[in-house]
N, C-alpha and C positions, 0 to 999 in steps of 0.2 A: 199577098199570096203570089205562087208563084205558079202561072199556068200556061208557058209557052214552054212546050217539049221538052227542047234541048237545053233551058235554062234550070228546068227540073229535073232534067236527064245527070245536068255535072253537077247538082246539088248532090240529089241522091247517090251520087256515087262516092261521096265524102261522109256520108251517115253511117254508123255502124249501127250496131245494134241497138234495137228500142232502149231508152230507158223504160219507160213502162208501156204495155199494152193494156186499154182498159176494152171490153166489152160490153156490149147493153143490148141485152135479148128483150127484144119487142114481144109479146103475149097475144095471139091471134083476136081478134075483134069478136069474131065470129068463128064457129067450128070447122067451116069451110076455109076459109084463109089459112095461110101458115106463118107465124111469126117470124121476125126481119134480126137477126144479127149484126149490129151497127159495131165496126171497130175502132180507135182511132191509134194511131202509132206516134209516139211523142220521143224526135230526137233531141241531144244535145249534139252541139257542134262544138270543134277541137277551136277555132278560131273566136272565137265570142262564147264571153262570159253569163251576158246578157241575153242572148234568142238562142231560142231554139226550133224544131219545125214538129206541124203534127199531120201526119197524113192519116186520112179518111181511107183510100182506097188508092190501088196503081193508077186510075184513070182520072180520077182527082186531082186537083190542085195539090201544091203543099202550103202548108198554112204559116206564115209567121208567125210566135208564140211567143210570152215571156221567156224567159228560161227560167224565172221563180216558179212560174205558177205550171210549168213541167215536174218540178221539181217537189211543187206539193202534191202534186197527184201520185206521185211513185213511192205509195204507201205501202209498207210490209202488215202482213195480217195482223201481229200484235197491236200495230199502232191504228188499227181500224177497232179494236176488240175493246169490248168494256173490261174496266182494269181496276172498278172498284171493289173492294175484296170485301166488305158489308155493305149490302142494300137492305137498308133502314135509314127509319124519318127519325130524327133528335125528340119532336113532339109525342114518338111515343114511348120512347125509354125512359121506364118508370124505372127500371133496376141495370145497374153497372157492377156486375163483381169482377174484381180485378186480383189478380195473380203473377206475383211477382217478387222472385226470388222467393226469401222464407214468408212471406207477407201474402197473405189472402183476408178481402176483405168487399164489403157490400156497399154499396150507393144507393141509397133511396132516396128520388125525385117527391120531395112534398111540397110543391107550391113554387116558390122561389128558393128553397132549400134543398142543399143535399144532405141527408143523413147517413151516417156513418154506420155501418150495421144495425140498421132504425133504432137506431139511440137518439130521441127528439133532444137528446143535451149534447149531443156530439154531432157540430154538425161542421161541414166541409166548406172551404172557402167553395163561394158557388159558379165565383168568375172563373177559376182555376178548372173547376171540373165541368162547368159547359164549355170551356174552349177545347178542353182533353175529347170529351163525348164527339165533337166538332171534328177535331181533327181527326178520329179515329173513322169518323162514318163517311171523310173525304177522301182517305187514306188510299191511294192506288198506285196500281204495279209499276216499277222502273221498268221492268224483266220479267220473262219468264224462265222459269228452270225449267218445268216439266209437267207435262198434262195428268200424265200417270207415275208417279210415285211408287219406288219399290218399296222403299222404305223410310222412312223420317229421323230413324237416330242420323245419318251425315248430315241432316241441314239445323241439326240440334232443335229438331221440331217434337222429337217423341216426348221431353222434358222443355220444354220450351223457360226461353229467357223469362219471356211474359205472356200473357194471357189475356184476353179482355171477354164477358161475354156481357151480352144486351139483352134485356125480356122487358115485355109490355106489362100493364097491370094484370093482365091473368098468369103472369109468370112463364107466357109463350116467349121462347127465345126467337131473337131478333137477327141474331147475327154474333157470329163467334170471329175472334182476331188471334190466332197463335204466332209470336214472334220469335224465331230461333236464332242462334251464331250468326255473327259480321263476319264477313270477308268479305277484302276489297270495296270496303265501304258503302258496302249494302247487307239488310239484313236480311236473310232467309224469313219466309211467312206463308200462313196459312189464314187462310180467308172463306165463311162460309158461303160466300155470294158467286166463287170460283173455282173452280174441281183445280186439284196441280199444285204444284208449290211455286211461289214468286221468289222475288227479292225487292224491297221495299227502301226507302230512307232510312237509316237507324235510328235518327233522332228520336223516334217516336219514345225508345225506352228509354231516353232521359229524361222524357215527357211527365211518363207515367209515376206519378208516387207514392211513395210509400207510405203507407198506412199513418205513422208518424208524424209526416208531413204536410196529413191536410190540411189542419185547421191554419197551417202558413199560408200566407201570401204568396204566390208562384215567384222566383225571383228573375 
């Protein structure tokens, strides 16, 4: 650290602007007390890749720092924000109906089987569709487009490409997935665990198959 004046006087005057400021508001103990506002100010410098400094306050030292670990703290709010667009547990999606393109069709969990529109003779490869169930309830945002939504036909969400929805054994929905149009190689989505519309990985709709194609082997 650097705590002799003039040695921090010519530092500081090579610092622009914070990369990030964080604050941490202290909560009084007692009613009488007032809570404490702590800051810290996290520079990079034009000269080194590697440090950077963070000062506490003008009367303080200034602190020598990674410059990685500056660099991880100067998060934007999306990437502090939960981003999983269904919050649901695997264990309890008894039912998957899936929607896709002209294909709509049902998943019932019985045992270690999936059934196919509970048809007990029609049943679904079952590695293929716990990995799909899997990925759909880890599935979270690249992006965000927009918290409030005017409208869903431009992100090809009113008619969406696919659909997923999840319900427990009483038939309570778990958590809905609507995926619309790519561009720029992300897919537009709709997620009940999120108010807004995202944009996601696309692969997921390659993912997903069609009716036809369960009793396949995933390839």
């Amino acid at each position: 650290f650097l705590d002799d004046p003039q040695e921090r006087h010519a530092v500081k005057k090579e610092l622009t602007a914070p990369l990030v400021s964080i604050t941490v508001h202290e909560d009084p103990s007692d009613p009488v007390t007032t809570g404490a506002d702590r800051t810290i100010n996290l520079f990079l410098t034009r000269t080194s890749v590697a440090k950077a400094y963070a000062e506490t306050s003008s009367d303080d030292p200034l602190y020598l720092v990674p410059a990685a670990a500056a660099k991880d703290l100067a998060k934007d709010l999306f990437a502090l924000r939960n981003k999983q667009l269904i919050a649901a547990n695997a264990d309890e999606v008894k039912t998957l109906v899936i929607k896709k393109e002209n294909d709509e069709y049902a998943l019932t969990h019985e045992g270690p089987d999936w059934l196919i529109d509970g048809d007990p003779g029609a049943k679904a490869d079952s590695a293929r569709i716990n990995g799909l169930l899997s990925r759909v309830l880890q599935l979270q945002a690249e992006r965000i487009v927009t918290d409030k939504p005017v409208g869903l036909k431009e992100y090809g969400l009113a008619l969406p490409a696919a659909e997923l929805t999840a319900s427990d054994v009483q038939g309570k929905v778990l958590g809905r997935l609507s995926v619309g149009r790519v561009e720029n190689n992300l897919a537009f989505a709709k997620g009940s665990a999120l108010p807004g519309v995202f944009q996601i990985r696309p692969d997921i709709l390659r993912d997903i198959p069609k009716k036809s194609d369960l009793a396949k082997p995933a390839p």
